[in-house]
N, C-alpha and C positions, 0 to 999 in steps of 0.2 A: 370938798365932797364928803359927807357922810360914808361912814365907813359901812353901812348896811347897803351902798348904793356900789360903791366897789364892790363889795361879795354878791353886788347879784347873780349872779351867770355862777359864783360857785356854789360847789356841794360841802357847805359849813353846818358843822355846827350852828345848833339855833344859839344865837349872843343875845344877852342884853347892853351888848355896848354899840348897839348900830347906830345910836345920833352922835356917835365922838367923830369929830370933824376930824380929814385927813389930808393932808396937805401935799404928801408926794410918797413913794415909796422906796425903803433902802432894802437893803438885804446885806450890807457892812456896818457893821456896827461903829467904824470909824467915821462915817461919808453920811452918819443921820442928821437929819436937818431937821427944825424944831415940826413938830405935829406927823413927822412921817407917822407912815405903817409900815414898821420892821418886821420882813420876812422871813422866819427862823430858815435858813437851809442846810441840809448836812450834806456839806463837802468830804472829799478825800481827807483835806487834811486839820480839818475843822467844823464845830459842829455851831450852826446859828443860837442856836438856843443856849449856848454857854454864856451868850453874851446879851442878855434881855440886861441886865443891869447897865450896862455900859451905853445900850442904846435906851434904856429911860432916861440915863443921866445929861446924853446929847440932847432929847429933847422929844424922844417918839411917843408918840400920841399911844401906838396897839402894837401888837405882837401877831404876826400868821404862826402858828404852830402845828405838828402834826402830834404831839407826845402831850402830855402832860408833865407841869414845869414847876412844880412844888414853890410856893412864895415868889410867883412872880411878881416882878413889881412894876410890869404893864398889864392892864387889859387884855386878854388871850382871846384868839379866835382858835376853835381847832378844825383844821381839815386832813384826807387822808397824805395829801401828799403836799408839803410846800412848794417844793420845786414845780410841782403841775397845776399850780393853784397860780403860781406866781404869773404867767403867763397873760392868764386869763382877768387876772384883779388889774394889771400894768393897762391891758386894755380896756378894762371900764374906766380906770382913771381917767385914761386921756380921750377917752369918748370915741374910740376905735378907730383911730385916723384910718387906718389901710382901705377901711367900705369906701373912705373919700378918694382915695388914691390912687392912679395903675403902677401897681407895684412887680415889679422883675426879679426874679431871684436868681443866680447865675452862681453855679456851683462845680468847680472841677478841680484837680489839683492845679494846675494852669489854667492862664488864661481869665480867671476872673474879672482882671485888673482891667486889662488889653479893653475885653468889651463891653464893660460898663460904662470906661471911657467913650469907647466906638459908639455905646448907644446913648451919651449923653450928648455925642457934639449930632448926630442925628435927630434927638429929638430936639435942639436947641434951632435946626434947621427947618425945622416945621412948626414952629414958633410954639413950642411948648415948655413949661419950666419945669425941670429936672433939678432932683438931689437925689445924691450919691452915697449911699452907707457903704464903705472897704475900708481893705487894707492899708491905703494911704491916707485917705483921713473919711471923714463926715462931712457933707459940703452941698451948698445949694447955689451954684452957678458960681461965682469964683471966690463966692463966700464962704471959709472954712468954719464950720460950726465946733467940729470938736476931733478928737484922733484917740484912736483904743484899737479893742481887738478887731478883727475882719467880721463877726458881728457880734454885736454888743450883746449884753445880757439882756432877757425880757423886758422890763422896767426901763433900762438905757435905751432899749431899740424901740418902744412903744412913744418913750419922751420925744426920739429926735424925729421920729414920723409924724407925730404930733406938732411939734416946730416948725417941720419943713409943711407941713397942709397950711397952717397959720400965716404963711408965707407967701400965699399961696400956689404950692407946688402941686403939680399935675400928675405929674410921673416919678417913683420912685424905683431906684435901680440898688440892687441889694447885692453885695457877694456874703454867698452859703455858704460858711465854711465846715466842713466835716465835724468838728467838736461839737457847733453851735446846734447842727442837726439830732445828734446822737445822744447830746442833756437836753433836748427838747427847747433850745432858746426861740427857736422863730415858731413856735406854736402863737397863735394865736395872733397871726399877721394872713390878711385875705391877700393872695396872689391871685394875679393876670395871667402871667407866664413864668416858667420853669426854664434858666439852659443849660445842658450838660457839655462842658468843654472836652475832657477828657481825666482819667485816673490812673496816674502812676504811682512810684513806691513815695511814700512820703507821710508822716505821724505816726509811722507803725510806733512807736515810742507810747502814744496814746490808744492805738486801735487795737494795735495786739500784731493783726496778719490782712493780705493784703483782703482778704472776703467779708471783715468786719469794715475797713476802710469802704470796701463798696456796699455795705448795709446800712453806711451812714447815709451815703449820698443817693445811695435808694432813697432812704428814708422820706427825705425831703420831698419824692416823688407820688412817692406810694401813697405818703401822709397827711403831709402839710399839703398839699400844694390843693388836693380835695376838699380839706378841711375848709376850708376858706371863703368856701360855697360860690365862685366866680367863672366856674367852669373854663377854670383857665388852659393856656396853651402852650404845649411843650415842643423844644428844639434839641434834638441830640447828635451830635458827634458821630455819626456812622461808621467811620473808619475806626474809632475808638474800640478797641474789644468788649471794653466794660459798655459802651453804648451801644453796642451793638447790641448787647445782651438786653441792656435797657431800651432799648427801640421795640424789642421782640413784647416784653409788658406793653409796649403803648404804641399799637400799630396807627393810630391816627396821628402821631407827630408828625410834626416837620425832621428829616435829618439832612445835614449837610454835612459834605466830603468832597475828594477827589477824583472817586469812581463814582461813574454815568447813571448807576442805579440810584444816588442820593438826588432828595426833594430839590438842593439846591447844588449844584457842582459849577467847576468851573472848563470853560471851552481852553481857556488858553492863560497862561501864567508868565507875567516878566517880572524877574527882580533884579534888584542893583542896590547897590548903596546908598541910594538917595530914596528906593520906595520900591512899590509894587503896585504894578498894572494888573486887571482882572478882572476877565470877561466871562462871565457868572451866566449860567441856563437856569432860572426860577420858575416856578408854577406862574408867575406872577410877567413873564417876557425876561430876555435877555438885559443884562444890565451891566455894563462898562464901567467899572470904578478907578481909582487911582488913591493911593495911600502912601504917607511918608513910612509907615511901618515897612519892613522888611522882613524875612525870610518864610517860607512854605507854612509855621505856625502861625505867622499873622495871617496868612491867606487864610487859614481857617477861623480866626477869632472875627475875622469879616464878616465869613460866611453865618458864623452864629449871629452876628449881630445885624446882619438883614435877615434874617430868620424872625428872630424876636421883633425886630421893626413890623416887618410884615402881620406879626401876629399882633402886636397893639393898633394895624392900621396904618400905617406909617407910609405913605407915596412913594415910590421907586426915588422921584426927583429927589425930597428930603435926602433919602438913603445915600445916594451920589454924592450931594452936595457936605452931607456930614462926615462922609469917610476921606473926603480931599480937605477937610477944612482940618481934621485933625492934625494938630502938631507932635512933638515928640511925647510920650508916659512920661513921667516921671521912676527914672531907673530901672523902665522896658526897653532894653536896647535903645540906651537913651547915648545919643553920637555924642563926645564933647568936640566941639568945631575947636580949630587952630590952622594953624599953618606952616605944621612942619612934616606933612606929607604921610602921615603917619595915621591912620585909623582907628578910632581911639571907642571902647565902649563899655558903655556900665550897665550890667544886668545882674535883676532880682534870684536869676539860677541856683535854687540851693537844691536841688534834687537830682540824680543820677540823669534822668530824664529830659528835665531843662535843661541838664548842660549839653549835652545829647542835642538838642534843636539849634540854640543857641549859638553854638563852637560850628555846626556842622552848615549853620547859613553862613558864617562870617567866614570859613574853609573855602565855603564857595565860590563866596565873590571876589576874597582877595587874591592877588596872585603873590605876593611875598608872605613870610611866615606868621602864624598864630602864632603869639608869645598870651597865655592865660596864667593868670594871677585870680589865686579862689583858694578858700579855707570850707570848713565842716564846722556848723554850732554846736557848743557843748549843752551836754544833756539832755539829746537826741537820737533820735535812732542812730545809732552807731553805724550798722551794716550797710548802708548806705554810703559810706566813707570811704573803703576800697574800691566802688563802685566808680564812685564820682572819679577819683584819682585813674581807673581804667579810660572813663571816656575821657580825661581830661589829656590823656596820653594820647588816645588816637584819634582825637581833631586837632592838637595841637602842634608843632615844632618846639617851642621850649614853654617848661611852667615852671610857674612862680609860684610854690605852695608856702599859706601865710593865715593867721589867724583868721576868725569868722566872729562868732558871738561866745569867746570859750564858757561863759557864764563861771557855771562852778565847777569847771573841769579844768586840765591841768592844757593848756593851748598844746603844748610837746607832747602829749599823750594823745590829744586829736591829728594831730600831723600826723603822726605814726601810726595810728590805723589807715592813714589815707595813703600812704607810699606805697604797701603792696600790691597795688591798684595800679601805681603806676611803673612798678617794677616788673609787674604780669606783661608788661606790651614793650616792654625791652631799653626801657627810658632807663640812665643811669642818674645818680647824684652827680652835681656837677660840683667844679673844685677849682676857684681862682680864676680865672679869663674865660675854662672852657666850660664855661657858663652860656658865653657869645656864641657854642654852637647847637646845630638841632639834634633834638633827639633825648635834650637832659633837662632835669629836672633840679631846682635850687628850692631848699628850705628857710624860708625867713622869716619865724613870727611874728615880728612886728609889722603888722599891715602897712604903716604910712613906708615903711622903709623896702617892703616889697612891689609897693607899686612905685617907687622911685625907681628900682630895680629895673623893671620892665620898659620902664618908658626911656631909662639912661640908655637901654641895650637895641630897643626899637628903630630901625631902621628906616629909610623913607619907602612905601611900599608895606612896609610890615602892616599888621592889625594888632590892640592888644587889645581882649576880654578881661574885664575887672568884672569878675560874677559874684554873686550870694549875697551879697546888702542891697543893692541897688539903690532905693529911694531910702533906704533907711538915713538918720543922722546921729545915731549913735552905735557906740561899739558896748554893748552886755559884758562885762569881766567883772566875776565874781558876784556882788548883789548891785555894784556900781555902773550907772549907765553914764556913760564919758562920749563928749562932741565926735562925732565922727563920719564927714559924709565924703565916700568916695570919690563922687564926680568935684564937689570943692579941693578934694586934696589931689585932684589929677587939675582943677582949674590953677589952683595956685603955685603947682609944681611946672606947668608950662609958662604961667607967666615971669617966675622966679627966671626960667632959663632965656626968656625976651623971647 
């Protein structure tokens, strides 16, 4: 594509380099490919334009800049802002897949994951083909295209939407992540529908405080979701406070809840270990569903995601048929099966909050003890770390505190913010055998050797929660990312014992 054809839609500087052909778009100057158009961006901890040399030498055709760059020695365009340019230029590249698409954006601190899932095995039931942009990877029906951030950068997330229409994909299901919203990455993507799951404490590290964490994920609302020109349709969390707030901006939503006043609620709730029953009141008639998901949070990520069905159109039947056909998340309260009587589970929990849901369904169903094994990532909101260590105290009978992602932190320095948490609710350290009883708490930073821990001492009847990686398969220490997937190292530690 000529590069005068990419800037159309922006406010450039007049060029005389508009016929230099462009072949795709970087904004790293490591990852340029020969004829890109390298997008100067000034980051926190770097600045695009330092590096025009290094991306001629890879092979880039032009440069987007907003400054002037003394002896460049690419081709310059200037605009006032690269970052807000870059949006818009990613979409003329790829000839603006989203117009072709119904695209879903689903944005909350939970939950994301859960019903993107929910709304892909839905709409695969109504015979339509779905790809998936999250946190577990990029993926068009059980073909995995690629794995990155929960969404990609402009450029990345205009390429893979473009891939998946070429495919030809129908529906595209997106998780909004709070960052993405708040540097502007999904500008310049037309949404169908908005959902808001719910917002608890979690990136204050990035946000600041919990009122700029919900001005991101306004943002998406307020913003993008208009921009798009599709007059799309929004689904909000009722009982959520931050949605509630947000229901009050957009009194034509759909919300769903557990109180009678929400669009969609439910008449009656069973859960168990094997699933949940739910017999739902819709604007749309009553509607009986069944899901292998478990505890009162999934009941809600249901509820969102016959919400958003309904708003693309989507048949009650479908609806039914895609929420029973669902099998386990990957590392959402994902069971691992065996046969030594023992309850065994791996969830993505890293927030005071998810574990809070999480501890507090598995409390419920079982009748022998929580034994939970969970760490805090380093270089992270800190304050969150006592928190977690408080709830993990009182849904628990014993825990197994154990590394997370320490990155560049010292693993002993993140335990130790996390203890006083669990010393606030009367847990003691435990010491030698009385480890075996309830009420204490065992330090062990090495993860594989704390979930040996848990499972050695695990009783028949007991449950044990393995939280905060969940689907991940690596463990972060220092700049090095090393093999590391929990449910493997729980698979291979029961077949080791026969």
């Amino acid at each position: 594509m000529r590069l005068s054809e990419v800037l159309a839609t922006l406010e450039a500087e007049p060029t005389p380099h508009g016929a230099i052909d462009v072949g795709g778009i970087s904004i790293d100057s490591r990852k340029v490919r020969k004829a890109d158009l390298f997008v100067a961006i000034r980051g926190e901890r770097s600045d695009g334009h330092a590096f025009l040399g290094q991306a001629a030498q890879a092979g880039a055709a032009a440069a987007l800049v907003e400054r002037e760059v003394p002896s460049s020695p690419l081709p310059t365009v200037r605009v006032a802002s690269t970052s807000a340019a870059l949006p818009k230029a990613a979409a003329n590249f790829h000839g603006d897949p989203s117009a072709r698409l119904a695209v879903v954006g689903v944005t909350g601190t939970n939950g994301k994951t859960t019903v993107t899932y929910l709304l892909e095995s839905i709409l695969a039931a109504a015979g339509r083909k779905t790809a998936v942009i999250g946190t577990i990877n990029y993926r068009v029906g059980q073909e995995v295209l690629r794995t990155g951030l929960t969404t990609p950068f402009p450029h990345e997330l205009q390429e893979v939407m473009a891939e998946a229409a070429s495919r030809g994909v129908t529906h595209l299901l997106m998780e909004v992540s709070s960052h993405s919203a708040a540097q502007g990455r999904i500008a310049g993507v037309r949404f169908d529908a908005g959902v808001f799951t719910n917002l608890t404490r979690d990136h204050l590290d990035f946000h600041g405080d919990m009122e700029s964490y919900f001005a991101a994920k306004a943002r998406f609302f307020r913003e993008f979701l208009p921009a798009g020109g599709k007059r799309p349709g929004i689904a909000i969390n009722g009982d959520d406070p931050y949605g509630a707030r947000l229901s009050r901006e957009f009194p034509d939503a759909l919300t769903y809840g557990f109180l009678g006043t929400r669009s969609v609620h439910p008449r009656s709730v069973e859960m168990s270990f094997e699933g949940t029953r739910l017999s739902l009141r819709t604007p749309w008639g009553d509607l009986d569903l069944r899901t292998r998901l478990v505890g009162s949070y999934n009941a809600s990520n249901v509820m969102a995601a016959v919400c958003a069905s309904r708003l693309l159109g989507i048949p009650n039947d479908a609806v039914r048929e895609g929420v029973e056909r669902l099998p386990v998340i990957p590392g959402r309260m994902e069971k691992i099966p065996h046969e030594r009587g023992v309850q065994i589970y791996v969830d993505y929990a890293h927030t005071p909050e998810g574990m809070d849901v999480v501890l507090s369904t598995l409390q419920g169903l079982g009748g022998g003890r929580l034994i939970t094994v969970f760490g805090c990532g380093g270089n992270r909101d800190r304050g969150k770390r006592p928190q977690m260590g408080r709830i993990a105290a009182l849904r628990s009978d014993v825990v197994v505190v154990t590394s997370d992602n320490p990155r560049n932190e010292d693993p002993v320095a993140i335990l130790s913010d996390i203890l006083p948490g669990l010393r606030s609710e009367g847990f003691l350290e435990a010491r030698g055998d009385v480890a075996w009883e309830d009420g204490y708490f065992v330090v062990i930073p090495d993860r594989r050797a704390a979930i040996q821990h848990a499972l050695t001492m695990a009783r028949p009847g007991d449950t044990v929660a393995i939280a905060g990686k969940g689907h991940e398969n690596v463990q972060i220490i220092g700049d090095r990312s090393l093999p590391f997937d929990d449910r493997e190292i729980v698979r291979g530690m029961l077949a080791a014992d026969g």
